[in-house]
Structures are given as structure tokens and as C-alpha cells.
C-alpha positions, 0 to 999 in steps of 0.5 A: 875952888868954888866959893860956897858956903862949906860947913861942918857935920855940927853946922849941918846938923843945925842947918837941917834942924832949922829946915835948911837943904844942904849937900853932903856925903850919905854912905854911897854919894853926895846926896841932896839932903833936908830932914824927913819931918820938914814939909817945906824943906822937902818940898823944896828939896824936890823942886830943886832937883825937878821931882814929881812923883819920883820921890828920893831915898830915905836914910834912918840911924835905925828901923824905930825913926822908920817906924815913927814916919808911918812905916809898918813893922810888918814890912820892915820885918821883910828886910831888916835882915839886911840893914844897916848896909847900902841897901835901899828897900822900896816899901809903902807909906801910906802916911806923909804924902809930902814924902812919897808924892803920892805914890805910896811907895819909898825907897828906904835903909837904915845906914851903917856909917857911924858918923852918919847914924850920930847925925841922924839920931840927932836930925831925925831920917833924912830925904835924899837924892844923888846930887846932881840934876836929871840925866847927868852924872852924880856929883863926886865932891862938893865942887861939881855938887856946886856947879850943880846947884850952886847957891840954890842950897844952904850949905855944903858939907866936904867929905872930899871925893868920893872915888868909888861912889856906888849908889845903894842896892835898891829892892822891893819885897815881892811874895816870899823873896825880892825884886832887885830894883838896881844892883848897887854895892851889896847883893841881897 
């Protein structure tokens, strides 16, 4: 094993609070994740994993911490029906550019996985991305997400492999239905 600064959900719930970026399993994959509300942390975040203008996914424990970055009820109205669920829907923010990166768009969802919710009410939303780098496969323990990034991020949570690590359903509402963006674990 790799040596690295392994952690536990408690020790990454501090870590994020204090602006940390860590890897960890979300309710698909090991993600690259830093809170929502830090500027710095998802600056970061984003240029470790080489991002301009292709921001990341954005889970919440409910619609209300959506709600509170900038996103309109009226659009999240459209998709409610199918959150908490592996469901990333793609709606606008016109609010936190640092979020967006000036596309005014955002892959968002609303997680199902209880462990999962009890550290986002306590972290606020999270931005996340695969944990891997651009074009390679995304990281199914935190040894490959290691080799990754290495000690480019602050800590590691380990929920051991991930075996059937299928990333979220990505869609986007369009007139009176949906745009399947990536066909992912659940069908809308």
C-alpha cells in the first residue's frame, strides 16, 4: 500500500470545513471533492484536475443547500421528481462564477446515500470530479486515486473498491422533457 494521508469521514468533515481538498467515494465514484462555499478550495480543486470552463458535479443532502448557492426553485422544480437518486441534472447558476466557471451552467443532484447526506448537512454542498486525470480511467480505491494525485490533495477517505463504480445519469431539462447528457446508473 501507498503511503498517504488516509482519514476518516469525521477527520474529512473537518479537513473540508477548514478548505482542505481531499478524495473520497460520493454515491457513484471516487471523487475530488472541496466544499461548495470555499473560493480558494475550489480554485484549487479545479486546477489540480486541469479544468477551464468545464466545471464539476455538484452534490447537495437536499434542494434547500441548492437553493441557498443561487439555484431557482423554478428550475429545480423540473427535476426534483428524481433526486436523491444518481441523477445529475444540468441547470443554471447565474450566481458563484467560481462554481460554473463562467458558463452559467452546473451539473447538480441531490444524493441518496445516508452516510453521505449526514456529512453534507454538515459540510454544506460539495464540488466534485471523478478522481482521476483527463482521459484516464477514474480511480476505483484510493490507491490508484493516489497515484493520481499523489500529495497534491490533503487526505483520502477509504470506502474500499468501488466495483461497480457507474457514474451518475447526466441530463439537462429542455422544453417540456429532458436531454440525456450521459446514460449513467438510472434512467429518467
Amino acid at each position: 500500500m501507498v503511503s498517504m494521508n488516509s482519514v476518516t469521514q469525521e477527520q474529512a468533515k473537518k479537513l473540508l470545513i477548514a478548505g482542505k481538498i481531499g478524495v473520497m467515494p460520493t454515491d457513484t465514484v471516487y471523487g475530488l471533492v472541496a466544499r461548495a462555499h470555499d473560493v480558494s478550495a475550489v480554485q484549487r480543486m479545479y486546477a489540480l484536475k486541469k479544468r477551464e470552463q468545464k466545471p464539476g458535479t455538484l452534490i447537495a443532502a437536499s434542494t434547500k443547500q441548492l437553493i441557498e448557492l443561487g439555484v431557482s426553485q423554478s428550475e429545480i422544480n423540473k427535476v426534483k421528481k428524481w433526486w436523491p437518486n444518481p441523477l445529475s441534472a444540468v441547470l443554471p447558476i447565474n450566481e458563484r462564477n467560481y462554481l460554473h466557471q463562467g458558463v452559467n451552467t452546473l451539473a447538480m443532484r441531490v444524493v441518496a446515500h445516508p452516510e453521505l447526506i449526514a456529512l453534507l448537512q454538515q459540510t454544506g454542498p460539495l464540488i466534485t470530479s471523478s478522481a482521476n486525470q483527463p482521459g484516464e480511467p477514474p480511480a476505483t480505491n484510493i490507491n490508484e486515486a493516489f497515484a493520481y494525485f499523489g500529495d497534491d490533495v490533503d487526505f483520502y477517505v477509504d470506502g474500499g473498491t468501488i466495483v461497480n463504480g457507474t457514474p451518475s445519469t447526466i441530463i439537462r431539462p429542455v422544453n417540456n422533457g429532458v436531454e440525456i447528457l450521459r446514460k449513467g446508473s438510472i434512467a429518467p
